[in-house]
C-alpha positions in Angstrom: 97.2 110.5 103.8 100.2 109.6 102.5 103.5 111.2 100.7 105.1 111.1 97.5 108.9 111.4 97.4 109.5 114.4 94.6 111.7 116.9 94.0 109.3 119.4 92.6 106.1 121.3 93.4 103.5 119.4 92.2 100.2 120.7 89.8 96.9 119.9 92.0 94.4 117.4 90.5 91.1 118.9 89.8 87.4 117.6 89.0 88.3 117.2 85.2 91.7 115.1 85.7 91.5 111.3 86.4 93.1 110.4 89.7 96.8 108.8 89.2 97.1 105.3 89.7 99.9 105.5 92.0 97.4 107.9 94.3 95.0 105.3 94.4 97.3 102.6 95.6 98.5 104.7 98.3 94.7 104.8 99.6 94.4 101.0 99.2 95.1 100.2 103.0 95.2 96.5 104.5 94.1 96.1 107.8 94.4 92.8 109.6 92.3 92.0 113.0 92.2 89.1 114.9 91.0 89.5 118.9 92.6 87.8 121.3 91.2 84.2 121.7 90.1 84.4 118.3 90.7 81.0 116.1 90.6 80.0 112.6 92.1 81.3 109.3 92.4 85.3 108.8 88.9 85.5 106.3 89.2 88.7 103.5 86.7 91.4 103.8 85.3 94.5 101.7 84.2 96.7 104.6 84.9 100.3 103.7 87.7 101.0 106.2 89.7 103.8 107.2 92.8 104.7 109.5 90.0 106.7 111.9 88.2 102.7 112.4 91.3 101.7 114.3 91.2 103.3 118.0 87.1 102.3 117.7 87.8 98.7 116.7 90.4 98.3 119.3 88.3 99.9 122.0 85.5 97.4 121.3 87.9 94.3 121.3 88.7 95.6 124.9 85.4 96.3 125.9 86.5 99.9 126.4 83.9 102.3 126.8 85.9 105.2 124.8 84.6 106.2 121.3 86.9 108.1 118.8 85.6 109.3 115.5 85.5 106.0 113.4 83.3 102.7 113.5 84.2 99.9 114.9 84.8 97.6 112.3 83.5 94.3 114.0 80.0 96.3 114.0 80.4 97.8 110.5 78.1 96.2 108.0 80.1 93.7 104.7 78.0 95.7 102.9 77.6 99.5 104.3 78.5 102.3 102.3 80.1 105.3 103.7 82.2 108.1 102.7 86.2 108.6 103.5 88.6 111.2 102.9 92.2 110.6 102.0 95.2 113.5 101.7 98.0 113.6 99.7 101.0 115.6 99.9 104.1 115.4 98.1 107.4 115.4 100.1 110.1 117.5 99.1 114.2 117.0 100.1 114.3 120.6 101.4 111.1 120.1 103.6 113.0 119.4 106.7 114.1 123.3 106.8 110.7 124.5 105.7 108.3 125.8 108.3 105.0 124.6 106.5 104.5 121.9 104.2 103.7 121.9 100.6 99.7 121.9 99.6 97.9 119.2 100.5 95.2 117.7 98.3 92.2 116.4 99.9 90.2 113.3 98.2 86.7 112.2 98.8 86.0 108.5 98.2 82.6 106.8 98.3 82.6 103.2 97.5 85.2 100.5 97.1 89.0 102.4 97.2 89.9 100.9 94.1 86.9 101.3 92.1 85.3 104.4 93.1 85.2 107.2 92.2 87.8 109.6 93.7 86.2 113.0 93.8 89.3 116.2 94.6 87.9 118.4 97.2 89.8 121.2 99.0 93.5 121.5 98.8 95.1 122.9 102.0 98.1 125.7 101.9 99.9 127.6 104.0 98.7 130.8 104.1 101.4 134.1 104.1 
């Protein structure tokens, strides 16, 4: 997930709003992965990846026989769907001196991050 700097509590998006633009781009990572002893140009791809893929992909660069809980994106298909959840939360100047954060907004994505469709699932808050 990511934050967005406000000064305000923010209204939750729900299954009858479109997502905001600027929440979209803050789900649009870019990953760049080259193993060591690797050569040639850095190619572009559309794999479907997520923060989680990181710890796998680096474990199987090493030959490391740990697994987390992503895919290893050298084994992940161009074309393979799958399903990834993103979190937004907006940050607020006070929040330094609160005990909990403000609500966090869960997203489910399936398909291409900028094209898909970018369902609102549970929204997370602290709990008196």
């Amino acid at each position: 997930g990511w934050v967005r700097h406000r000064d305000y509590q923010p209204e939750q998006v729900n299954q009858q709003q479109e997502i905001p633009f600027w929440a979209v781009s803050l789900g649009s990572p870019l990953l760049a992965i080259k193993p060591p002893g690797a050569k040639g140009a850095l190619v572009t791809s559309d794999r479907l990846a997520s923060i989680t893929d990181i710890a796998d992909t680096v474990a199987d660069i090493m030959d490391w026989p740990q697994q987390f809980n992503g895919k290893s994106l050298l084994k992940l298909g161009e074309s393979e769907t799958r399903t990834r959840y993103f979190y937004l939360y907006y940050w607020q100047k006070d929040a330094w001196e609160a005990d909990y954060t403000g609500p966090i907004q869960e997203f489910e994505i399936s398909g291409k991050h900028n094209s898909s469709e970018w369902i609102p699932k549970r929204v997370f808050e602290h709990q008196e």
